[in-house]
C-alpha positions as CSV (number, residue, x, y, z in Angstrom):
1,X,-75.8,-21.5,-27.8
2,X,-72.4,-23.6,-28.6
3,X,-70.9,-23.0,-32.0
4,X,-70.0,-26.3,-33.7
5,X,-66.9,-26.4,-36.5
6,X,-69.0,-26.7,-39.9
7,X,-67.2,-29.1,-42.2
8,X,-63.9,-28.9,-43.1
9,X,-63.3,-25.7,-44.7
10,X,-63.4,-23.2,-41.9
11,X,-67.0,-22.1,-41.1
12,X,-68.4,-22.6,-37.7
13,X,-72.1,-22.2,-36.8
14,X,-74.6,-22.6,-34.0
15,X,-75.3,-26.1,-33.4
16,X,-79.1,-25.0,-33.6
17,X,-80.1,-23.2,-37.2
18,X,-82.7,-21.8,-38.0
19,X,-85.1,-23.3,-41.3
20,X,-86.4,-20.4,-43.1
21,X,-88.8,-21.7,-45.6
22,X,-92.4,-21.8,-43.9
23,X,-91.8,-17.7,-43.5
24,X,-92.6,-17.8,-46.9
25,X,-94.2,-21.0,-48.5
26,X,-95.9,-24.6,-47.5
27,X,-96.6,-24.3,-44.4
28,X,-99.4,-21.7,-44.4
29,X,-100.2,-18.2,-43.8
30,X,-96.8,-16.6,-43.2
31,X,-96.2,-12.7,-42.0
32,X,-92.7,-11.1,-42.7
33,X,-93.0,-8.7,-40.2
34,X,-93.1,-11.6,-37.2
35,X,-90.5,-13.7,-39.6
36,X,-88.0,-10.5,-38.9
37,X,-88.7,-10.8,-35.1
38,X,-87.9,-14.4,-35.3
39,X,-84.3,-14.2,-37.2
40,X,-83.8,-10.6,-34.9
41,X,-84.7,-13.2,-31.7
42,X,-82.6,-16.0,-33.2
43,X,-79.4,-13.7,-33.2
44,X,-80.0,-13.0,-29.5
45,X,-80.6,-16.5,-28.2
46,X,-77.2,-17.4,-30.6
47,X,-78.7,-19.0,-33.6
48,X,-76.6,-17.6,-36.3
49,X,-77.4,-20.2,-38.7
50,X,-79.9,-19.6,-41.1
51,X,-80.8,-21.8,-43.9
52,X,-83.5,-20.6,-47.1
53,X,-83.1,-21.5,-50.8
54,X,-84.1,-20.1,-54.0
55,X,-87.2,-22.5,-54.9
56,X,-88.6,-21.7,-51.4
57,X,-91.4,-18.4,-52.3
58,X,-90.0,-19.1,-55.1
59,X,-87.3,-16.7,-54.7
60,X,-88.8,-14.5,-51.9
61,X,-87.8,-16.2,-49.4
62,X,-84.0,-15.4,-50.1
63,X,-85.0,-11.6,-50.1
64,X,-87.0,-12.0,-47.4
65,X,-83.2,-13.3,-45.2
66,X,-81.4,-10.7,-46.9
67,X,-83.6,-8.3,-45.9
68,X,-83.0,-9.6,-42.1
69,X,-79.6,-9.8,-42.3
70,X,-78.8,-6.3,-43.8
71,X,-76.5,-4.2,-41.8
72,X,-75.3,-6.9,-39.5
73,X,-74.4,-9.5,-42.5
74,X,-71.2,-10.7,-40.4
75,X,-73.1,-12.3,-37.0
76,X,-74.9,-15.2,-39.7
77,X,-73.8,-18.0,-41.1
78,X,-76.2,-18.2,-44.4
79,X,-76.9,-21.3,-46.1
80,X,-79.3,-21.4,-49.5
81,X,-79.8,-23.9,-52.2
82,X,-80.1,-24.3,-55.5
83,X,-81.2,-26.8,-58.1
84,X,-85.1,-27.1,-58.1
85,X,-86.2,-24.7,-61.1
86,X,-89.4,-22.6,-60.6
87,X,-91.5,-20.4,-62.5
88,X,-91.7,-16.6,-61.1
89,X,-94.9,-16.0,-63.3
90,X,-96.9,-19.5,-61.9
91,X,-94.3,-20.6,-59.0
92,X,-95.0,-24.1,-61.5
93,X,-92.0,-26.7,-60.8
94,X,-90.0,-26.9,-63.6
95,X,-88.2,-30.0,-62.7
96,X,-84.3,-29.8,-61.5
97,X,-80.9,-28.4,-63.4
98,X,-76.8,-28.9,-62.0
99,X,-75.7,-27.8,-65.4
100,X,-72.8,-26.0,-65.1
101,X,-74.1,-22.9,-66.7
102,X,-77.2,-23.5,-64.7
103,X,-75.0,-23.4,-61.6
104,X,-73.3,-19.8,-62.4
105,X,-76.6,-18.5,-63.1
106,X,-78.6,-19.4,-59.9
107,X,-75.5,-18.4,-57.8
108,X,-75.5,-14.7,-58.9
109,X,-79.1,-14.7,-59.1
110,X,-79.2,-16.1,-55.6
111,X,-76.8,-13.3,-54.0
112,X,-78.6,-10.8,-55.5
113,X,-81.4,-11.5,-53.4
114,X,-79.9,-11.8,-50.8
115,X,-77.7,-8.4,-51.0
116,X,-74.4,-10.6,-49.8
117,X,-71.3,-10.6,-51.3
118,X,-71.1,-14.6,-50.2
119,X,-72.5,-17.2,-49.5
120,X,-71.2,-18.7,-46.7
121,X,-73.0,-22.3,-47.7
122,X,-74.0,-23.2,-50.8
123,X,-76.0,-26.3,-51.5
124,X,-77.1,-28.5,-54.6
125,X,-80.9,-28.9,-53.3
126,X,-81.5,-32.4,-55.4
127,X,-79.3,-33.9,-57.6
128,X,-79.6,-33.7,-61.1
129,X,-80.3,-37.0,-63.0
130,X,-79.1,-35.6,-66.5
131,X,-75.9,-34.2,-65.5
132,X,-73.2,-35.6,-63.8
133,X,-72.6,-34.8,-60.1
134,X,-68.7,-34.2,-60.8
135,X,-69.6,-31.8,-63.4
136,X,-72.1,-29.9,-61.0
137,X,-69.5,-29.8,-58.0
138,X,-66.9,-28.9,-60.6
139,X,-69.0,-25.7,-61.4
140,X,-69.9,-25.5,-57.7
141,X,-66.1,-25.4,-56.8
142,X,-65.3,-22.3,-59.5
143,X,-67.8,-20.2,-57.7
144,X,-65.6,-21.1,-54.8
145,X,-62.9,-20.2,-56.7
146,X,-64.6,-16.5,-57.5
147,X,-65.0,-15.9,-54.0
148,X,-68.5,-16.2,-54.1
149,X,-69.6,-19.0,-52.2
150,X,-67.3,-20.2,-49.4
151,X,-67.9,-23.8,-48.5
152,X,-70.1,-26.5,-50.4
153,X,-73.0,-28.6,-49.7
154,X,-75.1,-31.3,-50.8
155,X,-78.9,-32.2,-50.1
156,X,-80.0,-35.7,-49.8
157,X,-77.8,-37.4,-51.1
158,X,-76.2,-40.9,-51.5
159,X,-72.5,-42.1,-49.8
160,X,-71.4,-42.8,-53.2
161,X,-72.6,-39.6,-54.7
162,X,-70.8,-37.9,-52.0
163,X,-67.5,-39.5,-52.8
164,X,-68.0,-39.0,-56.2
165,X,-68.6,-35.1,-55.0
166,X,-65.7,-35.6,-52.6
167,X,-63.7,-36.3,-55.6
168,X,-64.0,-32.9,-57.4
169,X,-63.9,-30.6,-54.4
170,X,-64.2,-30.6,-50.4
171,X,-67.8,-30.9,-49.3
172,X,-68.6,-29.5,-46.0
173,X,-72.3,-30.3,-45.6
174,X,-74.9,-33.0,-45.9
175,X,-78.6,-31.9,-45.7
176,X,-81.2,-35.0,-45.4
177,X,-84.1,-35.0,-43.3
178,X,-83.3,-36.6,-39.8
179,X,-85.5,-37.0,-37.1
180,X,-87.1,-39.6,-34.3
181,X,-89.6,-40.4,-37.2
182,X,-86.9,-40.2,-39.9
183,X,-83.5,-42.6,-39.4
184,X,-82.7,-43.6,-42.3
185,X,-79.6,-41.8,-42.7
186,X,-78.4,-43.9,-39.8
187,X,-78.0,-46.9,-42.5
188,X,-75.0,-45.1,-44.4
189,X,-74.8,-41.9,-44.8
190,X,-74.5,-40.3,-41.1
191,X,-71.7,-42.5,-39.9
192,X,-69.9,-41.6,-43.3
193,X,-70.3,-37.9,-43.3
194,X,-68.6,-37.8,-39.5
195,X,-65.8,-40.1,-40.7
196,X,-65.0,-38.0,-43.2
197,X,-65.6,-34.1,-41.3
198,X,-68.8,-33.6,-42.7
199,X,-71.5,-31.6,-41.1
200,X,-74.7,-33.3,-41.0
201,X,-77.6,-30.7,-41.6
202,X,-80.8,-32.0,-40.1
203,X,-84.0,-30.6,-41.5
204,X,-87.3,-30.9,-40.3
205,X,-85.8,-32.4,-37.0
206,X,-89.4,-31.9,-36.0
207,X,-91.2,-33.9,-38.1
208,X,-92.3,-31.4,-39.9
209,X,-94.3,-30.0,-36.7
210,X,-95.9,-33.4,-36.1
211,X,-93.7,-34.6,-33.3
212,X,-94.3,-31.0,-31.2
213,X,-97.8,-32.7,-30.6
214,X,-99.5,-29.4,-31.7
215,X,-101.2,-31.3,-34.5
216,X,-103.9,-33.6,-33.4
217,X,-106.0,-33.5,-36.7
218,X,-105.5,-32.9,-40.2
219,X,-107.8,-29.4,-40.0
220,X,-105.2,-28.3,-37.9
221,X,-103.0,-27.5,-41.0
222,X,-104.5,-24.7,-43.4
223,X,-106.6,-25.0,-46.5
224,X,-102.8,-24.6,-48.6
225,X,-100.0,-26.3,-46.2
226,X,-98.1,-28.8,-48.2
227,X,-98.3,-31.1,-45.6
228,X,-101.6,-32.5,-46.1
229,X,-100.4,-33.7,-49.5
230,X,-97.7,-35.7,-47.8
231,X,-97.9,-39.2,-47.1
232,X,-97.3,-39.4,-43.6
233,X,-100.2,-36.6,-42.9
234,X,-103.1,-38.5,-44.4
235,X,-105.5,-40.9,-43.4
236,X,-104.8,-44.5,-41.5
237,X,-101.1,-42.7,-41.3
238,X,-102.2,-39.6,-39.4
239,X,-103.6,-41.7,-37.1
240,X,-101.3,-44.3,-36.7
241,X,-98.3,-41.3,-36.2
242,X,-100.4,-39.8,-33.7
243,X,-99.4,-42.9,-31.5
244,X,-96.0,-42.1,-32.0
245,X,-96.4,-38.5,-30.6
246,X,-98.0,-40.2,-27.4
247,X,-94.8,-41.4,-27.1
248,X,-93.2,-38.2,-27.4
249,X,-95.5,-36.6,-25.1
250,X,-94.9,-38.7,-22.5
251,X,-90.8,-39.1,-22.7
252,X,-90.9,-35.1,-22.5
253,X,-92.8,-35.3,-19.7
254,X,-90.8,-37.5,-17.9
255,X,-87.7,-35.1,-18.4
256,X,-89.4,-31.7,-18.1
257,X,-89.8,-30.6,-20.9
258,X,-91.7,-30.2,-24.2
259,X,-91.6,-32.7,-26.8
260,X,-90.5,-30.4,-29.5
261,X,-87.5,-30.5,-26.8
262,X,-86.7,-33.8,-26.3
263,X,-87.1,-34.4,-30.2
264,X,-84.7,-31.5,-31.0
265,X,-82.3,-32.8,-28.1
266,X,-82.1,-36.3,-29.4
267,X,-81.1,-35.0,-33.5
268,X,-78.4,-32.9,-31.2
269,X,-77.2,-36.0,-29.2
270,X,-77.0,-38.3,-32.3
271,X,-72.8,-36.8,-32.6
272,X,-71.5,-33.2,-32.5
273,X,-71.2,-32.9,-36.4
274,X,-75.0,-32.6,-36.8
275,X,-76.8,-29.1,-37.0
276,X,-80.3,-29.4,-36.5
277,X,-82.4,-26.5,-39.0
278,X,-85.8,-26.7,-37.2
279,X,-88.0,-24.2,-38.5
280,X,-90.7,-22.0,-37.5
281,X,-92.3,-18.5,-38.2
282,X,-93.1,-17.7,-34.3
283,X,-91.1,-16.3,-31.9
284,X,-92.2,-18.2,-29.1
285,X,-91.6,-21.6,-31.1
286,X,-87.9,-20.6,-32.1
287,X,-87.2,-19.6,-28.3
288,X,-89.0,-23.5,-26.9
289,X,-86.6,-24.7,-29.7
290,X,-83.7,-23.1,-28.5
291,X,-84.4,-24.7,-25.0
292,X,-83.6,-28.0,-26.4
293,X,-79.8,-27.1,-26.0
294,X,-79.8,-27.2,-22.1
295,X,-81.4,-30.6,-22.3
296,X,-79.0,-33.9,-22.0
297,X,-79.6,-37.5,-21.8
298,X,-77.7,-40.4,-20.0
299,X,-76.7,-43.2,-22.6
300,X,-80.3,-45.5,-21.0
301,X,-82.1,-42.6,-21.9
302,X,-80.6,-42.5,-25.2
303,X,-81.0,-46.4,-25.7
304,X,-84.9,-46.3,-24.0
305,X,-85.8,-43.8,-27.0
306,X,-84.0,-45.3,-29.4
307,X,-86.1,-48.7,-28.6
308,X,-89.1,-46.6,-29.1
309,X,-88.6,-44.8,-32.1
310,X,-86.6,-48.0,-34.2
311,X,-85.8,-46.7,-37.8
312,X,-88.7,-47.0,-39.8
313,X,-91.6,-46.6,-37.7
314,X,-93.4,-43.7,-39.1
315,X,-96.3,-44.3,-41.0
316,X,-96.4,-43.6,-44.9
317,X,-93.0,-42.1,-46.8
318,X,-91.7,-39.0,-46.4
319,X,-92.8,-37.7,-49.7
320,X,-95.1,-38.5,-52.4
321,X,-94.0,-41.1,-54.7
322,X,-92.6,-38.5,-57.3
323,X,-90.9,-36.7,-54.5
324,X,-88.7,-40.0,-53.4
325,X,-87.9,-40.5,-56.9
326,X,-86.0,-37.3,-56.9
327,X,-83.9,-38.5,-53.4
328,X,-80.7,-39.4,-54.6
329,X,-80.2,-42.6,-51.3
């Protein structure tokens, strides 16, 4: 697996990461014992770059990567997030803080559970309406400064946000979701970040599982996954999205390989500063994800898909209507 250079403050990383989040929340049943296999499989294949956060569990999910990563914390690149605020008694959202002190706080509490010393990335999950982004950064840049995080991030995000973040402190990441079904970072901010050395962090590359074409109905998802909430899962959408994974389907086919493939191969041909974070709790899902690496396109394949997937296209938004208020584009 090819390492990538990271941003512009040193770290490099697999150019395939590996999203930690459904080993513990959202996306169903979840069993740490096959998550461990998956991170211990990821290291062999040479995905190094693992990426969990403190609302994800809550908070469980960051012990659950520590735990994974004790005794060999050097081979992994470890990204986590902060900024959602959850309550351990209820897991109840409690809406979003970048207050400075706010900021100190999570980061200890954050390394703590994750037994590291550092964190390699450290990322502002949503921005936080009440407080101003240069005052969040600027607290973001003293933990920096106190050697405990070594390179900063931001999650969906705006280009002027990010200059405004730029402004206070080097930012090495962008994380937005980017996929065939999700382009809209192609309208500003994915041109900007590689202008300006910034790694582009893809998450759900996948759509979310959709575009793998193991979903065909909404009882496919369990009784608690998240996803049947979201827009883009429900009713006249569902259906209408399924078209889309026809299309998928048959592209893959046409190259040999699985449409979880071709869609992972297509975030990774978009430019070399973007890092696709697809996640899963399976072993044999990560290792069909990591296959999407020895896959390549000719520029008409490139422009053939492109034609069929125009941004857009999906179906209903990415998130409920309280969830886009809280993207910062």
């Amino acid at each position: 697996m090819e390492e990538r250079k990271l941003g512009t403050q040193g770290l490099t990383a697999s150019q395939l990461g590996l999203g930690c989040m459904g080993m513990s929340e959202f996306y169903g049943p979840h069993d740490d014992k096959e998550s461990f296999a998956v991170i211990d499989r990821a290291l062999e294949l040479g995905i190094n770059f693992l990426d969990t956060a403190d609302a994800y569990g809550p908070y469980i999910n960051e012990e659950l990567v520590g735990k994974a990563i004790k005794g060999r914390r050097n081979k992994f690149v470890v990204a986590t997030k902060f900024g959602f605020v959850r309550n351990l008694a209820d897991s109840q959202w409690r809406g979003m803080s970048g207050k400075p002190d706010y900021v100190q706080f999570a980061c200890e509490a954050s390394l703590k559970r994750l037994d590291i010393e550092t964190i390699d990335l450290y990322y502002l999950h949503r921005v936080d309406p009440e407080t101003p982004i240069e005052d969040t950064v600027g607290a973001m840049a003293k933990l920096v400064q106190q050697g405990k995080v070594r390179a900063l991030g931001l999650s969906e995000v705006s280009v002027s946000t990010l200059k405004k973040a730029q402004a206070i402190h080097p930012i090495s990441a962008v994380q937005t979701e980017y996929s065939l079904w999700s382009r809209d970072p192609e309208k500003e901010i994915l041109q900007y970040c590689k202008e300006s050395g910034v790694a582009f962090v893809a998450y759900s590359p996948l759509g979310r599982g959709f575009l793998t074409g193991q979903i065909t109905k909404p009882e496919d998802l369990a009784a608690d996954d998240w996803r049947r909430n979201a827009p883009r899962f429900q009713g006249e959408n569902f259906d209408k999205n399924l078209l889309l994974v026809e299309k998928v389907k048959a592209l893959a086919k046409e190259k040999g390989c699985t449409p979880a493939q071709l869609a992972l191969a297509w975030v990774m041909a978009q430019g070399e500063h973007i890092f696709p974070i697809p996640g899963t709790k399976r072993v044999k899902y990560l290792e069909e994800n990591a296959g999407a690496a020895e896959i390549h396109f000719t520029k008409k394949d490139l422009d053939d898909i492109s034609n069929l997937f125009p941004v857009d296209i999906a179906a209903g938004q990415r998130y409920s209507e309280g969830g886009m208020k809280i993207v910062n584009a």
